[in-house]
ZALUMKOL-583264 format. One record per atom (N, C-alpha, C): y, x, z. Coordinates in steps of 0.001 Angstrom, whole numbers, plus 500000, padded with zeros to 6 digits. Layout:
N
YXZ/...
This chain:
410
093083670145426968/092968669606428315/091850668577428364/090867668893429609/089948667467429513/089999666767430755/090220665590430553/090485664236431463/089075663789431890/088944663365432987/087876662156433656/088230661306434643/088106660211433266/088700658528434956/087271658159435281/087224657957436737/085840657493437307/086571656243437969/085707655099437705/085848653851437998/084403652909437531/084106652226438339/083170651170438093/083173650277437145/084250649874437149/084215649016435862/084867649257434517/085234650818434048/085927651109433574/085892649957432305/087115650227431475/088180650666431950/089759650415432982/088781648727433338/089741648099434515/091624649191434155/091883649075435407/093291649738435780/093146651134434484/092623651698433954/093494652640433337/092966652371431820/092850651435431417/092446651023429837/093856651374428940/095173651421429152/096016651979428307/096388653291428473/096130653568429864/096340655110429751/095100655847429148/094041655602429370/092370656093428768/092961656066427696/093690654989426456/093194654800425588/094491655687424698/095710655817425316/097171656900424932/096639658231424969/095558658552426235/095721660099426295/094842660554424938/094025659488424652/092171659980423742/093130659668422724/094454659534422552/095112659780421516/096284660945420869/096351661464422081/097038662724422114/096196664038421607/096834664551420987/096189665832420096/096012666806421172/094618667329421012/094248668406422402/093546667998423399/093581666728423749/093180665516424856/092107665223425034/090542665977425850/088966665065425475/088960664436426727/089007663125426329/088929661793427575/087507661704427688/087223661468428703/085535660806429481/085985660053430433/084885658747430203/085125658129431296/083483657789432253/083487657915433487/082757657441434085/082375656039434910/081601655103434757/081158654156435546/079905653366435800/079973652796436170/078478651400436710/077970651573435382/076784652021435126/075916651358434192/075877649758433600/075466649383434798/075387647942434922/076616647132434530/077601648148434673/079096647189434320/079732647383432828/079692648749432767/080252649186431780/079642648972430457/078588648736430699/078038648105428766/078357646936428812/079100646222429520/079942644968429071/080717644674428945/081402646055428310/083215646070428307/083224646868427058/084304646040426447/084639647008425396/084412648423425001/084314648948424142/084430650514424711/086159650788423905/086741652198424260/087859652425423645/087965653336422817/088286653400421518/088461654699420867/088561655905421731/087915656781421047/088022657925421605/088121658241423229/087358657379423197/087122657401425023/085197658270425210/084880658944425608/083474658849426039/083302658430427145/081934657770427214/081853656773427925/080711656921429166/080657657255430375/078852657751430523/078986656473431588/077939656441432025/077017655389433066/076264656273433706/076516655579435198/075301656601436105/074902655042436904/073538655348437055/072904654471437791/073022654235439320/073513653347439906/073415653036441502/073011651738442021/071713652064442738/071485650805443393/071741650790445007/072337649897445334/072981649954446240/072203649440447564/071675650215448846/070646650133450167/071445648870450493/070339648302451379/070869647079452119/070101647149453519/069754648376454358/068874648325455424/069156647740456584/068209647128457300/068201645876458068/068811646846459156/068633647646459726/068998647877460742/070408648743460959/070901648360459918/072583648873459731/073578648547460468/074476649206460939/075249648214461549/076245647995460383/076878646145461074/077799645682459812/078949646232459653/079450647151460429/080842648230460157/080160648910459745/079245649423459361/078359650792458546/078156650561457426/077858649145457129/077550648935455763/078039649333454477/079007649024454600/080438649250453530/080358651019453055/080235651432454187/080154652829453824/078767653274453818/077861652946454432/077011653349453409/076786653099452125/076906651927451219/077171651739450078/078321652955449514/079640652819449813/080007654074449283/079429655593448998/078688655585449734/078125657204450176/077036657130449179/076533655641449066/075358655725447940/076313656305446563/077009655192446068/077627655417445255/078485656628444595/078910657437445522/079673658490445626/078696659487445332/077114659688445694/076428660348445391/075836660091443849/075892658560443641/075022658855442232/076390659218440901/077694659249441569/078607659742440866/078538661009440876/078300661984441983/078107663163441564/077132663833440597/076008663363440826/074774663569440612/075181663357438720/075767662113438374/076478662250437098/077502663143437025/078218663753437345/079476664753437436/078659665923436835/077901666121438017/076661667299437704/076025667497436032/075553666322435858/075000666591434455/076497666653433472/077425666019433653/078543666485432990/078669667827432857/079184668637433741/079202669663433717/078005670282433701/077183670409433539/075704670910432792/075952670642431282/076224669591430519/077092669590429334/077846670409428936/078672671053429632/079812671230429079/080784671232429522/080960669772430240/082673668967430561/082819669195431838/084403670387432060/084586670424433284/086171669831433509/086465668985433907/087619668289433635/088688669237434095/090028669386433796/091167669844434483/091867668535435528/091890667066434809/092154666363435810/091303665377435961/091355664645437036/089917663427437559/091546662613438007/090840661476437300/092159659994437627/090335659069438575/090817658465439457/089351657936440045/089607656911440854/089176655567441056/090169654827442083/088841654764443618/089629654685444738/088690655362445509/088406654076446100/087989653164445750/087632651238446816/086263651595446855/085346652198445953/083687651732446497/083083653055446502/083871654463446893/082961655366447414/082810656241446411/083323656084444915/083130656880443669/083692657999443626/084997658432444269/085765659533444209/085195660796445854/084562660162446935/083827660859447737/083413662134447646/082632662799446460/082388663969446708/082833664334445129/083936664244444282/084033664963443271/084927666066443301/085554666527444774/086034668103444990/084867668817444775/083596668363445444/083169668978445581/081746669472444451/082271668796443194/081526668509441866/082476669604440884/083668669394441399/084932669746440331/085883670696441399/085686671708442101/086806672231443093/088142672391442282/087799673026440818/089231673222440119/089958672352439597/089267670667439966/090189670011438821/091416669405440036/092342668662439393/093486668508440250/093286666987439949/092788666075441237/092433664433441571/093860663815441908/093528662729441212/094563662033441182/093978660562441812/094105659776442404/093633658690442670/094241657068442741/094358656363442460/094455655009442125/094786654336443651/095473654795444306/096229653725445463/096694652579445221/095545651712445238/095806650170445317/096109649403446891/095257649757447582/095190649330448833/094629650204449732/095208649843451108/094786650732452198/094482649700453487/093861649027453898/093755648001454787/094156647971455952/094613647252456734/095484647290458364/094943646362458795/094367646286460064/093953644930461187/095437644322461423/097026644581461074/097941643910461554/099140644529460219/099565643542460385/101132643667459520/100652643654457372/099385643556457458/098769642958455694/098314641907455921/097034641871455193/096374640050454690/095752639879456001/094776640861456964/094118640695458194/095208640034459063/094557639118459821/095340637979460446/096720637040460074/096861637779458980/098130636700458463/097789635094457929/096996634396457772/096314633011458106/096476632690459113/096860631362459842/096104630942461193/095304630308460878/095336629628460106/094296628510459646/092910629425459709/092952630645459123/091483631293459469/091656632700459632/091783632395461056/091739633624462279/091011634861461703/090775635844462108/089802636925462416/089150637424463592/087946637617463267/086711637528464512/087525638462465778/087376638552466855/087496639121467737/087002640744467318/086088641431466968/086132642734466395/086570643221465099/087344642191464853/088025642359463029/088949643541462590/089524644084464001/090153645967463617/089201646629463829/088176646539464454/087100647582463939/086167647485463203/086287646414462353/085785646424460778/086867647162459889/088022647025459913/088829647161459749/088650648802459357/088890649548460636/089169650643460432/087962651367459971/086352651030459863/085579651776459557/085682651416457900/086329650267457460/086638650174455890/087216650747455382/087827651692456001/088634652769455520/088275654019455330/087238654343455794/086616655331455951/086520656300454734/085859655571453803/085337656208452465/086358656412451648/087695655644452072/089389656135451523/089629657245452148/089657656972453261/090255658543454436/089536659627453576/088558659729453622/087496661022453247/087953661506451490/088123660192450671/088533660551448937/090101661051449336/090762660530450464/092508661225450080/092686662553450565/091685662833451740/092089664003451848/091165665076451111/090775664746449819/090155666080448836/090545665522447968/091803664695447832/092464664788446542/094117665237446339/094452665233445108/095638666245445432/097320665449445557/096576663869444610/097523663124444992/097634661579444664/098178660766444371/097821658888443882/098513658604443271/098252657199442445/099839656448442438/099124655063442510/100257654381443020/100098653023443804/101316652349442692/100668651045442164/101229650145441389/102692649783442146/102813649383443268/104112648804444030/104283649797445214/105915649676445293/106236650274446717/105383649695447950/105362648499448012/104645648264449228/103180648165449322/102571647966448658/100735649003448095/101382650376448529/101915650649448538/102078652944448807/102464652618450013/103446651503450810/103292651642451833/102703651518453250/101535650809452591/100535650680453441/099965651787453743/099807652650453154/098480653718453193/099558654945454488/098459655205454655/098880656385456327/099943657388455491/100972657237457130/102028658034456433/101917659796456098/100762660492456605/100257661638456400/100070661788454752/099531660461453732/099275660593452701/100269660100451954/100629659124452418/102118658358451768/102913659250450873/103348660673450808/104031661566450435/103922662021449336/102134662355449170/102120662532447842/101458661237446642/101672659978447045/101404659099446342/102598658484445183/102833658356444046/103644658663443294/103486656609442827/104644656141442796/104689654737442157/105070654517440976/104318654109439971/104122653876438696/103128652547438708/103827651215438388/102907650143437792/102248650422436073/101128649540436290/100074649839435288/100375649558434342/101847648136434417/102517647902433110/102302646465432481/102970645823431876/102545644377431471/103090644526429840/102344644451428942/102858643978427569/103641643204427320/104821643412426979/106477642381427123/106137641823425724/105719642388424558/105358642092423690/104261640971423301/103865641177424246/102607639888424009/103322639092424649/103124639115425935/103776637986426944/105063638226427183/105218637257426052/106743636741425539/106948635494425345/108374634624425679/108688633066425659/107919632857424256/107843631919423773/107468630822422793/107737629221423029/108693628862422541/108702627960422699/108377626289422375/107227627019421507/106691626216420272/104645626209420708/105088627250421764/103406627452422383/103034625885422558/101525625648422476/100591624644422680/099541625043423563/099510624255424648/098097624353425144/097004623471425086/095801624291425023/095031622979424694/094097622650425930/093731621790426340/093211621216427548/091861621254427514/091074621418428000/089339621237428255/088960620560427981/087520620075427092/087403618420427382/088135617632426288/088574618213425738/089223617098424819/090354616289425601/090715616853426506/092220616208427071/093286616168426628/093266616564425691/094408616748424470/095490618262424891/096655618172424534/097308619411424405/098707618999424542/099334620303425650/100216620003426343/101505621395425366/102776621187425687/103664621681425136/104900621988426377/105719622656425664/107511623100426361/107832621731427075/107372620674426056/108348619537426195/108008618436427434/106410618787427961/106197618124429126/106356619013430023/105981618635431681/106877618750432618/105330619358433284/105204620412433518/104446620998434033/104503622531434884/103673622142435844/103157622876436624/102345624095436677/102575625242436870/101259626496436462/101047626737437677/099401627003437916/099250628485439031/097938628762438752/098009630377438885/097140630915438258/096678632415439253/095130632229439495/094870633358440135/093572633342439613/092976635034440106/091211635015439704/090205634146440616/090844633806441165/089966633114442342/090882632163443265/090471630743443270/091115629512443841/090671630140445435/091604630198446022/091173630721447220/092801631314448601/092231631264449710/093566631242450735/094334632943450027/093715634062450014/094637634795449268/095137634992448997/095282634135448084/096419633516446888/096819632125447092/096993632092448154/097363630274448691/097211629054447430/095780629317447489/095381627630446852/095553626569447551/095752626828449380/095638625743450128/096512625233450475/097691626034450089/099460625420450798/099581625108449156/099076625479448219/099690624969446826/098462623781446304/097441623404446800/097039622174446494/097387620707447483/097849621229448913/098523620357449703/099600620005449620/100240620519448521/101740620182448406/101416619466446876/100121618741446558/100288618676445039/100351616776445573/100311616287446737/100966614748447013/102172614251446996/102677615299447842/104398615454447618/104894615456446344/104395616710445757/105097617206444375/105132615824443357/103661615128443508/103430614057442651/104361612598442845/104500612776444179/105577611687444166/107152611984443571/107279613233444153/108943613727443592/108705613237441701/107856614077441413/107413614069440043/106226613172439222/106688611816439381/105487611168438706/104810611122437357/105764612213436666/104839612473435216/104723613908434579/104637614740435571/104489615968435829/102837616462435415/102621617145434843/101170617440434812/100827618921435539/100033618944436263/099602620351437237/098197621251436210/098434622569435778/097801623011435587/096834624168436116/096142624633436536/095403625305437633/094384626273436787/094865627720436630/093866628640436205/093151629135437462/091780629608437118/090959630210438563/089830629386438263/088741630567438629/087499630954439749/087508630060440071/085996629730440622/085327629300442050/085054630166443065/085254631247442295/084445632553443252/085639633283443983/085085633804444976/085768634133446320/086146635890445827/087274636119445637/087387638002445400/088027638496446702/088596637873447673/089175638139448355/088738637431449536/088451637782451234/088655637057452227/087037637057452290/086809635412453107/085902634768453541/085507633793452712/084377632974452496/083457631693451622/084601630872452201/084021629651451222/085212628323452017/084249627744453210/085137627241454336/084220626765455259/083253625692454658/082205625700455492/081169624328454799/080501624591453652/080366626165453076/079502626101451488/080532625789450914/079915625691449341/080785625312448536/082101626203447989/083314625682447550/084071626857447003/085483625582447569/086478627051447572/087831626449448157/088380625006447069/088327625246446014/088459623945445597/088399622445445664/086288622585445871/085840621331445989/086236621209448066/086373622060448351/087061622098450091/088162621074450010/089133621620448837/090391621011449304/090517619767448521/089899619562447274/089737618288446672/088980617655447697/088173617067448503/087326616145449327/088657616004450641/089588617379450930/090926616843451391/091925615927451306/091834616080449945/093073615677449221/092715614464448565/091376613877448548/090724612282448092/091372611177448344/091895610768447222/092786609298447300/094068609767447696/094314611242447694/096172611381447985/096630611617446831/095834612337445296/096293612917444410/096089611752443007/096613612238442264/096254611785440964/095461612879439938/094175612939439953/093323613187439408/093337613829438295/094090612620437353/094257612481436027/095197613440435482/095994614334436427/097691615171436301/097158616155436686/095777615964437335/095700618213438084/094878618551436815/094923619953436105/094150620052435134/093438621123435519/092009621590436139/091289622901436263/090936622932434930/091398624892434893/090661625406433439/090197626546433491/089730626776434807/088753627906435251/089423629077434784/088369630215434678/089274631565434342/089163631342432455/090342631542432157/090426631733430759/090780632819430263/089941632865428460/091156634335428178/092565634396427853/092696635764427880/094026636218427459/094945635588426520/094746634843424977/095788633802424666/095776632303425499/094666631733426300/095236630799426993/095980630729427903/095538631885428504/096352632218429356/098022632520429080/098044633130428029/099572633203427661/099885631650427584/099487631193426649/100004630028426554/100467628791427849/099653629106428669/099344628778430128/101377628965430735/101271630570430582/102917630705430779/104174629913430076/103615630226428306/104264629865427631/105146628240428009/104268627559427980/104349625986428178/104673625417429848/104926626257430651/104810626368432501/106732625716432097/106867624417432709/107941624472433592/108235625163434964/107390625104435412/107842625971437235/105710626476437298/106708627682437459/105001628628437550/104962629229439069/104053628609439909/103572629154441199/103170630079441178/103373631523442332/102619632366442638/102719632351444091/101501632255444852/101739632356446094/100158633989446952/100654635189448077/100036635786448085/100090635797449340/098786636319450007/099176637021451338/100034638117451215/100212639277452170/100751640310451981/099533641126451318/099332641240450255/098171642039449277/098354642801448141/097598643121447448/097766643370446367/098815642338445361/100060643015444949/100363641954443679/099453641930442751/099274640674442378/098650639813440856/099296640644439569/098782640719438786/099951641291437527/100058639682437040/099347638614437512/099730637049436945/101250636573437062/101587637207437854/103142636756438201/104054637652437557/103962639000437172/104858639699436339/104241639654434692/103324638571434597/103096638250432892/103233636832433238/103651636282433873/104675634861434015/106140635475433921/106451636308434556/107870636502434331/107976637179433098/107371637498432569/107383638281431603/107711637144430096/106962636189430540/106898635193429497/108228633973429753/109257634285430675/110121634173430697/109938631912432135/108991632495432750/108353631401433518/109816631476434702/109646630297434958/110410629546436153/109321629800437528/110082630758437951/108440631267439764/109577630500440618/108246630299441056/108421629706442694/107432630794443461/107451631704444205/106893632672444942/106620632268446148/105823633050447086/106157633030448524/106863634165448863/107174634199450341/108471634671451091/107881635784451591/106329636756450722/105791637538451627/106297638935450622/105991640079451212/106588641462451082/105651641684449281/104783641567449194/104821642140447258/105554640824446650/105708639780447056/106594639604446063/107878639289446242/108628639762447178/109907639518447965/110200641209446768/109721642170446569/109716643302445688/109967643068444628/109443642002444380/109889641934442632/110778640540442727/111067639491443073/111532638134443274/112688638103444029/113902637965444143/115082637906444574/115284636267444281/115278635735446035/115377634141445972/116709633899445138/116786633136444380/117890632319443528/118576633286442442/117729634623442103/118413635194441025/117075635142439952/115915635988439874/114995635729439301/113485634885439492/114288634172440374/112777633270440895/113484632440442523/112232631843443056/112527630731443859/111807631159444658/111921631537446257/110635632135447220/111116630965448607/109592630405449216/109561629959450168/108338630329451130/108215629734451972/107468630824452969/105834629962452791/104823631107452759/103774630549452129/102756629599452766/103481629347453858/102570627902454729/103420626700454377/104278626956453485/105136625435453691/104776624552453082/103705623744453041/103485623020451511/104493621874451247/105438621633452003/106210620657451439/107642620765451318/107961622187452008/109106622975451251/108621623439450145/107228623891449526/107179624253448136/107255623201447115/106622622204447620/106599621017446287/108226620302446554/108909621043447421/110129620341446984/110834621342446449/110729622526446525/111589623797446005/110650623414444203/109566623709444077/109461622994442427/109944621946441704/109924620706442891/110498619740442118/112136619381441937/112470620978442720/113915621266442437/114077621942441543/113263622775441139/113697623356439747/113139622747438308/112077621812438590/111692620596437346/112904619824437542/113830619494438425/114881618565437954/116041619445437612/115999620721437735/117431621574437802/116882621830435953/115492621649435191/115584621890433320/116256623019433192/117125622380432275/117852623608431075/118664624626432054/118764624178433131/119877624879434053/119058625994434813/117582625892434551/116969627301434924/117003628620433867/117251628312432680/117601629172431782/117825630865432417/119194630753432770/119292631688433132/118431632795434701/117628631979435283/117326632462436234/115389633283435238/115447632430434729/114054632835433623/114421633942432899/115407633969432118/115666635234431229/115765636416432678/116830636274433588/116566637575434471/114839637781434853/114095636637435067/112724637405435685/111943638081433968/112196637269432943/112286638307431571/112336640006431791/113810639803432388/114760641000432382/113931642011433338/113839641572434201/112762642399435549/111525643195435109/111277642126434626/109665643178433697/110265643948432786/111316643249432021/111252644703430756/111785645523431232/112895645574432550/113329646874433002/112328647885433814/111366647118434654/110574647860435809/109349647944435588/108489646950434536/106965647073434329/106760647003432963/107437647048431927/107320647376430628/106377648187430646/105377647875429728/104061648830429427/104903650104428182/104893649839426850/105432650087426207/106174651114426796/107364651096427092/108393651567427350/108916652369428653/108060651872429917/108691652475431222/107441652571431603/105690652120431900/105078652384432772/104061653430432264/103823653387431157/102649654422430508/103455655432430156/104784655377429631/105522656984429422/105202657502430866/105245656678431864/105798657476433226/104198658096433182/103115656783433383/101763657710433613/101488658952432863/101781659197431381/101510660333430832/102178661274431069/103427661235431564/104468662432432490/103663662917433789/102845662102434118/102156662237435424/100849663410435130/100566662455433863/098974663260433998/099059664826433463/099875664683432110/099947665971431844/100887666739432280/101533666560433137/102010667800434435/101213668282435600/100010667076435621/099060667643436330/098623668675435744/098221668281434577/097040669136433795/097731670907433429/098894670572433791/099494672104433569/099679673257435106/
C-alpha cells in the first residue's frame, strides 16, 4: 500500500501516524510540503520527504475576500504540479491524508482520481456561533460574513473531491456543513500520557537566572502559542491584580509568543502583551509574573509538572492540545465555559470552568483551588484519567488512526 500526507509543514498533525505507518511492513509513506518549511523539521524514519516550491501572488488589484483564495489556488497548483512528478516517478498513492487550510488538497482528485482522500478537519469557519464575533471587546467589521464565507471556499472545493475527514473533537466536526459532517470520522491526534506525566519532584528553571521553581511553591500556569484574545490573555492577565491580592506569594507563570496566530494585531502596534502590561502598570507585581516565551517540549512539561492551578482559556476554536498535556500531567484547570472545552472539562469533576470574560470570577475560582491544595488531588487524577481514557496516543488515538487508514487502503 502507498500513503501520501500533503501538508505544509509536515509533519505538523500527522508526525505519529507518518511515522507508525513507514513502520508497518508493506507500507511506502511520502510525504509532501513547503520547501521552505520542511527542511526545518526533523525528518522521520522512513518517511520520504518531497518539497514543492510556492511563492505566493500578492496582486494589488485583488479583492481582500479574493485573496485568501487566490493564494490557495497558487498553492494547490504547485502541489499538483509536484503530485505530477510523483507519479512520473512511480508513486501513485492508494491513500492521500492532506489537511485542506491553505489550498494544498484543491486539485489532488484530480492528480490521483484512484486514490481514496482523507482530509484533516480541523476547522470550518462561521460569521456566528465560533470565534467570529464572540469578543465584544473586538467587534468584527461590518462585512466580516463575507470574508467569512469566501474563506471557505478553498475547503468547500477540497471536501467535495474528497472521500472523507477526521476532526480531532466533536465540536471541530461540528462546525463543518452538515452535507459533509457525515462522513467526517473523530479521532484526536493523541497526547503522550507517557511523557506528560505528574512528577512531583519536577523543577523549573526560570529565565535569566531567576532561579527555579518546584511542586512546593504556589503557582500559576498558562500557556498558549501566542499571548493573544484567542486564547484569552486579556481576561487572564486582568485578573492577575485580583489573583495577587487573594494570593500574595503565588508566582504566575506565562508560556507564549508575541506573535499573533489567531485573530487581529494588538490595537496600537506592538503585541498583546506589552498592550496589556502598559494596562496593568502599577496594578501588578512584576516580580511574580514570569514570561518564558515559547519553550521546548521538556520545559514545557515541567511548566505542567510544577503548575498549582493551570489556566486554559479559548474562544469557541480549535482546542489547544496545551490543556489535554496539562491534564495529562495531572494539572489543576481552570477552563473557560466555552464549547471545546466544556467537551473535555466537567465543572467540579475534572477541572474548574468559568465564563471567559470574567476576570475576577477567574482569579477567584484559582485562588479557590490554590487554597482548596491537597484537596484537589482527586479532581487532578480524574483530568489524568480523561486523557488516558479519550486521547491516549499510545493506546486509543493512533490504534484508531491506523484502523482508519488501512481500511481505507483496502
Amino acid at each position: 500500500m502507498k500513503l501520501l500526507f500533503v501538508h505544509q509543514n509536515f509533519p505538523a498533525q500527522y508526525r505519529y501516524l507518518a511515522g507508525a505507518l513507514a513502520r508497518e511492513g508493506g507500507v511506502e509513506v511520502v510525504a509532501l510540503g513547503d520547501a521552505a518549511a520542511i527542511g526545518r523539521r526533523e525528518p522521520l524514519s522512513g518517511v520520504g520527504v518531497v518539497g514543492y516550491d510556492c511563492e505566493l501572488p500578492n496582486p494589488p488589484g485583488a479583492h481582500a475576500f479574493a485573496q485568501p483564495f487566490e493564494h490557495a489556488v497558487t498553492r494547490g497548483h504547485a502541489v499538483a504540479r509536484a503530485c505530477r512528478a510523483l507519479r512520473a516517478w512511480g508513486f501513485e498513492p492508494d491513500v492521500i491524508y492532506a489537511h485542506p487550510g491553505w489550498g494544498e488538497a484543491l486539485f489532488l482528485r484530480d492528480v490521483f482520481p484512484q486514490a481514496r482522500i482523507t482530509l484533516y478537519c480541523e476547522f470550518f469557519y462561521r460569521a456566528t456561533g465560533a470565534d467570529v464575533g464572540f469578543d465584544p471587546e473586538f467587534p468584527p467589521p461590518p462585512d466580516d460574513a463575507l470574508r467569512v464565507r469566501a474563506k471557505n471556499a478553498a475547503a468547500l472545493l477540497s471536501m467535495e473531491a474528497a472521500d472523507g475527514g477526521i476532526s480531532p473533537t466533536q465540536w471541530q466536526r461540528s462546525v463543518h456543513p452538515e452535507a459533509f459532517r457525515q462522513r467526517i470520522d473523530v479521532i484526536h491526534d493523541g497526547i503522550d500520557t507517557d511523557y506528560f506525566a505528574p512528577d512531583a519532584e519536577a523543577v523549573l528553571e526560570l529565565p535569566g537566572g531567576a532561579g527555579t521553581l518546584t511542586a512546593r511553591n504556589e503557582i500559576i500556569t498558562y500557556v498558549a502559542r501566542g499571548l493573544e484574545p484567542y486564547r484569552g490573555c486579556h481576561t487572564f492577565m486582568r485578573a492577575l491584580p485580583r489573583l495577587q491580592a487573594l494570593r500574595p506569594h503565588a508566582h504566575v507563570v506565562i508560556v507564549g509568543g508575541d506573535g499573533v496566530s489567531y485573530g487581529n494585531p494588538a490595537p496600537h502596534g506592538g503585541s498583546y502583551r506589552e498592550w496589556l502590561l502598559a494596562e496593568l502598570d502599577g496594578r501588578i507585581d512584576a516580580s511574580r509574573v514570569h514570561f518564558l516565551g515559547r519553550v521546548p517540549y521538556p520545559a514545557l512539561r515541567s511548566v505542567y509538572q510544577v503548575s498549582s492551578a493551570h489556566v486554559y482559556l479559548t474562544y469557541p476554536f480549535i482546542l489547544s492540545w496545551s490543556v489535554l498535556e496539562a491534564m495529562s500531567c495531572g494539572c489543576a484547570i481552570v477552563g473557560s465555559a466555552t464549547a471545546p472545552v466544556e467537551e473535555v472539562i466537567a465543572h467540579g469533576d475534572n477541572g474548574r470552568l468559568v465564563d471567559f470574560f470574567e476576570s475576577t470570577k477567574l482569579a477567584e475560582e484559582i485562588a479557590d483551588v490554590l487554597e482548596a491544595g491537597a484537596d484537589t488531588l482527586p479532581m487532578r487524577k480524574r483530568a489524568r484519567q480523561t486523557v488516558l481514557e479519550r486521547y491516549d496516543l499510545a493506546r486509543i488515538c493512533l490504534p484508531a488512526q491506523l484502523r482508519a487508514v488501512l481500511s481505507r487502503g483496502t
